[in-house]
ZAMARGU-4260 file (C-alpha; in steps of 0.2 Angstrom, whole numbers, plus 5000, padded with zeros to 4 digits):
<rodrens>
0) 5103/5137/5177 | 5084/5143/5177 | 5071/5130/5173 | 5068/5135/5154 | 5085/5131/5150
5) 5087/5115/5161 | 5068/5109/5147 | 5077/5115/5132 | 5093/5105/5135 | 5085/5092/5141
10) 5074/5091/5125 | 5088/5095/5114 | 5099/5079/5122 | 5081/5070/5120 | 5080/5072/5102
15) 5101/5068/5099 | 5096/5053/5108 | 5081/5047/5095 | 5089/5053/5080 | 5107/5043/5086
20) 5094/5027/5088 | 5086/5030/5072 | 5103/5034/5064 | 5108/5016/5072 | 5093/5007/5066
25) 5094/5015/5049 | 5113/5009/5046 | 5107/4992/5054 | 5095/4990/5038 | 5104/5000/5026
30) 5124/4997/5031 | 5137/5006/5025 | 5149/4990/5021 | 5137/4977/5015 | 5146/4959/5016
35) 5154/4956/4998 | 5157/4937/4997 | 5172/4936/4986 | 5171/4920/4975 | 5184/4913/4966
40) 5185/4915/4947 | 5193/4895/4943 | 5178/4888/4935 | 5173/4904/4926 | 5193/4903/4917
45) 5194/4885/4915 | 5179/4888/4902 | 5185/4892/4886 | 5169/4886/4875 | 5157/4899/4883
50) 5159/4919/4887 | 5147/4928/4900 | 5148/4947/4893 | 5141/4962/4904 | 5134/4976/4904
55) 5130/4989/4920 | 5128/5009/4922 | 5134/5009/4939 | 5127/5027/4943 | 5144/5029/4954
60) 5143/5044/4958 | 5125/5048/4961 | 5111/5041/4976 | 5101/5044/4990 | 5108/5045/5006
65) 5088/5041/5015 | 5081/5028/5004 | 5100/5015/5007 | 5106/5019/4990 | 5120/5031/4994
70) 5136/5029/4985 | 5146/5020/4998 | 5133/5006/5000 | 5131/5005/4982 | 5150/5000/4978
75) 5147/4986/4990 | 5131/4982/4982 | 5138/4982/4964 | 5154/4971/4970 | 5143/4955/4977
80) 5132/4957/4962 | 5147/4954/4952 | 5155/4940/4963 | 5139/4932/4960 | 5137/4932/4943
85) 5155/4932/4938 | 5156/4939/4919 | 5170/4935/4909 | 5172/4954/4905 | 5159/4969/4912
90) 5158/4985/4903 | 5153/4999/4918 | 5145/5017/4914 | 5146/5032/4927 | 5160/5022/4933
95) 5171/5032/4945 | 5188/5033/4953 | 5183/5031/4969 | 5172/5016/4967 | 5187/5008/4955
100) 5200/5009/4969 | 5186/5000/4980 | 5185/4986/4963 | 5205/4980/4969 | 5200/4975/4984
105) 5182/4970/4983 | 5184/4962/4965 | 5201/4956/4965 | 5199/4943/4950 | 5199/4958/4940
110) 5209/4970/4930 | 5200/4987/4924 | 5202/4996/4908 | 5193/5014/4909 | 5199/5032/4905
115) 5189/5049/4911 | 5179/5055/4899 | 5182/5073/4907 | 5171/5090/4907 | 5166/5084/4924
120) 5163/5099/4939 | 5174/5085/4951 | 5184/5070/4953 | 5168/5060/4960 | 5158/5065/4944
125) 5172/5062/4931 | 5164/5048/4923 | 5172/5032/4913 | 5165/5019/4903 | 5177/5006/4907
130) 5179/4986/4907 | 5182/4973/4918 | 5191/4958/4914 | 5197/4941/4921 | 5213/4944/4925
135) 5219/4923/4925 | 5209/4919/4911 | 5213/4934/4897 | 5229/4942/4892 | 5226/4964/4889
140) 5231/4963/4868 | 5229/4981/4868 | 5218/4996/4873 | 5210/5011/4868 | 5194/5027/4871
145) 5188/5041/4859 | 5176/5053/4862 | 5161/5053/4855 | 5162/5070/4844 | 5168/5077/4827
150) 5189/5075/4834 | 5187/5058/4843 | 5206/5056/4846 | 5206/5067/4859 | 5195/5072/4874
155) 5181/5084/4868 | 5162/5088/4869 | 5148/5086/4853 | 5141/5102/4851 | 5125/5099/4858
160) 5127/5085/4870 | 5124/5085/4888 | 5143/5083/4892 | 5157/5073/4886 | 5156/5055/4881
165) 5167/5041/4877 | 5169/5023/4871 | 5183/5011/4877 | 5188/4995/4873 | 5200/4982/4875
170) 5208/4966/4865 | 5209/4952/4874 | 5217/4934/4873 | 5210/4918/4883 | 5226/4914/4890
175) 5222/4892/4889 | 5219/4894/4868 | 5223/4909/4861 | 5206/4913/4857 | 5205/4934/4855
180) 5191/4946/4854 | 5187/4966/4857 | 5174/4972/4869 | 5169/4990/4864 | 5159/4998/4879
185) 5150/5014/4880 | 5137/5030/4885 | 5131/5037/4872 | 5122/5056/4876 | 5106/5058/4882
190) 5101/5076/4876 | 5108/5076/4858 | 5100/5063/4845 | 5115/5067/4833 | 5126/5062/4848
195) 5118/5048/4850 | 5118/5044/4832 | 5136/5048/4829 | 5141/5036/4842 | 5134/5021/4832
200) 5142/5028/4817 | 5160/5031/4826 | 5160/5013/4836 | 5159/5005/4817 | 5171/5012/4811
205) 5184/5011/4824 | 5178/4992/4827 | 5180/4987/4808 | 5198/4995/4810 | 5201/4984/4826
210) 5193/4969/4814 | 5204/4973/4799 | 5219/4974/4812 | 5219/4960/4822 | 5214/4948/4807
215) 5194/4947/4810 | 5193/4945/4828 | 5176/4943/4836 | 5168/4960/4843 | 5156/4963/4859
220) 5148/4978/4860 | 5140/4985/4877 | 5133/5000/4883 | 5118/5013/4889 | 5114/5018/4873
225) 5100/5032/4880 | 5087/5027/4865 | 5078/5011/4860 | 5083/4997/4849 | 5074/5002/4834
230) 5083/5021/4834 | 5098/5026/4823 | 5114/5022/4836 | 5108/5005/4836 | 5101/5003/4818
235) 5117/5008/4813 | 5127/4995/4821 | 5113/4982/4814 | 5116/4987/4798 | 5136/4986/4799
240) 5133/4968/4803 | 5132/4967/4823 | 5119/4955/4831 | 5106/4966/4846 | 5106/4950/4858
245) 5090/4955/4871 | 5080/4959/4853 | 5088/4942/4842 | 5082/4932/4860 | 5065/4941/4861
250) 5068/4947/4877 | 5066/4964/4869 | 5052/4970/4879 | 5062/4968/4898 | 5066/4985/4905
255) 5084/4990/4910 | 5080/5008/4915 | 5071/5006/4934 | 5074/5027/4938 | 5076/5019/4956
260) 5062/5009/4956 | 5058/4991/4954 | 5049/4991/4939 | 5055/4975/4927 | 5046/4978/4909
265) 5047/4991/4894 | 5059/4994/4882 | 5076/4994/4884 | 5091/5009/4882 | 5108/4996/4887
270) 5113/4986/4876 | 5125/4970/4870 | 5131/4968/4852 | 5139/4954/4844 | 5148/4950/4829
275) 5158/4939/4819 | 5156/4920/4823 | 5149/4923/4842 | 5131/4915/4843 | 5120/4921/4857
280) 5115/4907/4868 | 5106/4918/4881 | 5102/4934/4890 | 5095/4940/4906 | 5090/4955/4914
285) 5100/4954/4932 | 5085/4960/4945 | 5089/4963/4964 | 5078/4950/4972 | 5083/4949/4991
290) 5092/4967/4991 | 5084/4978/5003 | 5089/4995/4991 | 5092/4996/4971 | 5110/4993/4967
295) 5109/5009/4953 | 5094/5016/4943 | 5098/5004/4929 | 5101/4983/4930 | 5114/4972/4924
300) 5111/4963/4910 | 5122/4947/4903 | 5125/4935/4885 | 5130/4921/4886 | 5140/4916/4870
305) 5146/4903/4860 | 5160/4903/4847
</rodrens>
């Protein structure tokens, strides 16, 4: 072997060697499988005067693998946020499969109601808007998603609109006193306003149906609405009798759209509706204090409500 090739491999095996360290190091900051503490659920069920209603865009299947917030990490990420918060139900958009089959083991105090809103170019991208629940403390009533677009009953894309979009919900009983409500979950588009605005249209009505079916039960609506709280999707719903919770609290003005970043204020594009006799007791903006990388370009946000 002449001298040239002994320097290049000896280079070569130098730099495998730094990058393997820095690959170590990075990991070591940034792991894979971050520790998910899982709490039990007993004090959240044995409540039945309160509910803690969420909402999250997950950002599933999207990430960076060099700034930590890679898909893998995430799920992790999303599961201990979760175990420390404990919501009665969560409503999740750009919710995956892959990240729903890690949800039975990491969240285990919960069942999941979600349906691909298909159109997707692969499995990790087909997207849900689906719900968690507390498995011990509600019984699943009944179920359902329509697409947001002129023939909702079946999948299908608005003329228009970025891609397919849907809105599931389920009807749930408190297991201790009977006490039932929907929770209607959603994404509405981000490219088309009419989408947009034919969601808010579409989620009425199919909730007053759900009202006028299961004798006026109380409604919560959630979702990344993709537009602010004084635009048409979320006029609409004002205007068919639902409560906007951040904007009734005057908590308005707190950002749930970071685009990676930490940033806290500006207006607001997720959302929680209430109807019927829930009352809004309070609502926060779920930040990531003492999380080394973002948990998903949005943040959680919760209600607390009284009935």
């Amino acid at each position: 072997m002449n001298k040239k090739i002994k320097i290049a491999l000896s280079v070569l095996i130098a730099l495998v060697l730094v990058l393997a360290a820095s690959l170590g190091i990075f990991l070591a900051v940034f792991p894979l499988h971050p520790k998910v503490r899982i709490q039990p659920a007993e004090s959240r069920v044995k409540n039945t005067d309160e509910i803690l209603i969420a909402s999250f865009n997950t950002a599933a299947p999207w990430g960076n693998f060099f700034n930590g917030t890679y898909t893998t990490r995430r799920a992790y990420l999303f599961a201990e946020q979760v175990n420390k918060i404990m919501p009665d139900t969560l409503g999740v958009q750009e919710m995956n499969s892959d990240w729903v089959e890690k949800m039975e083991k990491l969240l285990p105090q919960y069942a999941y109601y979600g349906v691909k809103r298909g159109g997707d170019s692969s499995e990790k991208t087909s997207e849900m808007s689906g719900i968690f629940y507390l498995k011990d403390k509600f019984t699943l009533l009944d179920s359902g998603t329509f697409w947001i677009s002129e023939t909702p009953e079946k999948e299908s894309h608005f003329e228009g609109a970025g891609c397919n979009r849907v809105c599931s919900f389920v009807i749930l009983e408190n297991k201790e006193d009977g006490m039932r409500f929907a929770h209607f979950n959603t994404h509405l588009d981000n490219v088309s306003d009419e989408a947009q605005n034919l969601g808010g249209e579409l989620i009425a009505r199919y909730a007053d149906e759900i009202r006028k079916k299961y004798d006026g039960v109380n409604i919560a609506v959630t979702g990344d609405f993709n537009q602010y709280s004084e635009s048409p999707a979320c006029v609409t719903l004002e205007k068919n009798g639902y409560i906007n919770v951040g904007k009734a609290l005057g908590k308005d003005g707190l950002l749930t759209y970071n685009a990676w970043t930490r940033e806290t204020e500006g207006a607001p594009i997720d959302f929680i509706f209430i109807n019927g006799s829930f009352s809004a007791k309070d609502y926060s903006v779920i930040h990531y204090d003492g999380v080394k990388s973002n948990v998903s370009d949005h943040y959680m946000i919760t209600a607390e409500l009284e009935f």
